[in-house]
C-alpha positions in Angstrom: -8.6 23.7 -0.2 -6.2 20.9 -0.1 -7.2 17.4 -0.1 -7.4 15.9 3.8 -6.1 12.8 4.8 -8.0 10.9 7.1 -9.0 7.0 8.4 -11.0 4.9 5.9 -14.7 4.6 7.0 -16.9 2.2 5.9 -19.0 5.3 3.7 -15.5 5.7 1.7 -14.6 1.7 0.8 -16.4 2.0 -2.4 -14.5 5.4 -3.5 -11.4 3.3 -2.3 -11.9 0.8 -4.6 -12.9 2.8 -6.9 -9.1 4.6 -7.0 -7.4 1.5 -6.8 -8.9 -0.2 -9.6 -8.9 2.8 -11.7 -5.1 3.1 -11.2 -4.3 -0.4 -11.8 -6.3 -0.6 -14.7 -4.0 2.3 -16.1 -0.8 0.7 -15.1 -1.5 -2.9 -15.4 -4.3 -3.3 -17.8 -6.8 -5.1 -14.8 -8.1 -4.6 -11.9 -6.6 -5.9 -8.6 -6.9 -9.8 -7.7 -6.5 -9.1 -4.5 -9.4 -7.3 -2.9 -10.5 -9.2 -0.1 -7.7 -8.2 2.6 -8.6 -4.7 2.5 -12.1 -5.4 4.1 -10.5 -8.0 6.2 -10.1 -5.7 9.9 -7.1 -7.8 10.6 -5.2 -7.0 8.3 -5.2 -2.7 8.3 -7.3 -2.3 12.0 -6.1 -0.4 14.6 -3.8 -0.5 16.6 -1.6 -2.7 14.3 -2.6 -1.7 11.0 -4.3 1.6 9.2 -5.5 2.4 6.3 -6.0 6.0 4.9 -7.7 7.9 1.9 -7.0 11.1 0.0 -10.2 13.0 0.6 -11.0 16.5 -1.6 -14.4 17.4 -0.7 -16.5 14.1 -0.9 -13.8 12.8 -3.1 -11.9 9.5 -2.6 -8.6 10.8 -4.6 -5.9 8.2 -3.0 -5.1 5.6 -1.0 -2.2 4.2 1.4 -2.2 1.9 4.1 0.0 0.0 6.6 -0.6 -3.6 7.4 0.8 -6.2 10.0 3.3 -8.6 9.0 4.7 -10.0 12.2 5.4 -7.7 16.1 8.3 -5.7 14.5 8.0 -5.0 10.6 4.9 -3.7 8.5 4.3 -3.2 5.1 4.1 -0.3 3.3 1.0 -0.8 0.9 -2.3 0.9 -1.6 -0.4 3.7 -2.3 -2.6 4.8 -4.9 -3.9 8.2 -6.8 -5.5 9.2 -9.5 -3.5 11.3 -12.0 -4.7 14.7 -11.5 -3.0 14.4 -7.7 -0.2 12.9 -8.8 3.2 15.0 -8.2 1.6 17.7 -6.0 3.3 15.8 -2.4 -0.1 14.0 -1.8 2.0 10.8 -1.7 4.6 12.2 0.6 2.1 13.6 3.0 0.7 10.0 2.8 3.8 7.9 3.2 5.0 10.2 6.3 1.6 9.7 7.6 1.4 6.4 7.3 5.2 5.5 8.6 4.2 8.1 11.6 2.0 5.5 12.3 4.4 2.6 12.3 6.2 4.2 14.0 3.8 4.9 16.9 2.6 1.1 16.7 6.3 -0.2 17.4 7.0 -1.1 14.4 11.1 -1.4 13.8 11.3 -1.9 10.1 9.0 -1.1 6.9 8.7 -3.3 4.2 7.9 -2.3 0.1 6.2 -4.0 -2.5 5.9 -2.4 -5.7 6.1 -2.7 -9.8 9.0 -0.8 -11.6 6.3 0.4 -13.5 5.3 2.8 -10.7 8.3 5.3 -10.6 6.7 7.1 -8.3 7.7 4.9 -5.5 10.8 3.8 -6.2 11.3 7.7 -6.2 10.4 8.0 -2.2 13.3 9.7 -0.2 15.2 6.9 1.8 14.4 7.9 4.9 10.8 7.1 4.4 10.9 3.7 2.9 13.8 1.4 1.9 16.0 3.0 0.3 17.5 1.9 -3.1 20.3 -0.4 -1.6 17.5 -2.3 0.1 15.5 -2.8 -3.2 16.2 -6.2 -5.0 14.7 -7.5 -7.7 13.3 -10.9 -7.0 11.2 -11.2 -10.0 10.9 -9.7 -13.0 7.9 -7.6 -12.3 8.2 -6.8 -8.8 10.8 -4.5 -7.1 11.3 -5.6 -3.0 12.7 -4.1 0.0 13.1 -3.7 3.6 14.7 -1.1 5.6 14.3 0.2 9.3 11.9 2.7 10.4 13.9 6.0 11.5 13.0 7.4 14.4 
């Protein structure tokens, strides 16, 4: 059966967190200092913010959401999975999910945060987040950018 996507419920938080810190203790070394916004409903509530899991059976197996950051761009953010669902489209499925949604909430442009460490996303096709002419590095461990949404 292939892993569902579906709206993060409160019974699925701790599997959340689970993946996250898992994944950034791989790449990073530590967990994530910054916890407290995903249980924060402002941040990734409806209808200006979601925030979605990988499910395979009972499983938490990855994360994504999109949060707020003013009336007319979002972020792109937690897009996170554990290895053995890694490089099977999960993340795809996930990021046109998610952009579906910003879309749908009115959103004009999208916004990405990530490490160069995470090749992953700087892999994403341009039409689904910024592409790579939109990336600039504005510090040495973070990759940024900004694009518009396409319809």
């Amino acid at each position: 059966m292939t892993p569902a996507i579906q709206s993060l419920c409160e019974d699925r938080i701790d599997g959340a967190r689970a993946v996250i810190t898992e994944v950034c203790l791989e790449f990073f070394g530590r967990a994530p200092v910054d916890f407290e916004d995903m249980w924060d409903s402002s941040h990734y509530a409806p209808p200006s913010g979601t925030f979605m899991v990988l499910m395979d059976g009972d499983r938490v197996a990855g994360t994504g959401a999109i949060r707020r950051i003013d009336g007319e761009t979002c972020e792109l953010k937690r897009m996170w999975f554990l290895p053995a669902y890694r490089g099977l489209g999960h993340g795809t499925r996930m990021s046109e999910g998610l952009l579906a949604f910003a879309r749908s909430a009115g959103y004009k442009r999208v916004k990405l945060n990530t490490s160069p460490i995470l090749e992953a996303a700087s892999r994403l096709p341009p039409a689904r987040v910024p592409s790579d002419r939109a990336i600039q590095r504005r510090a040495l461990c973070r990759l940024h950018g900004e694009a518009p949404l396409i319809p």
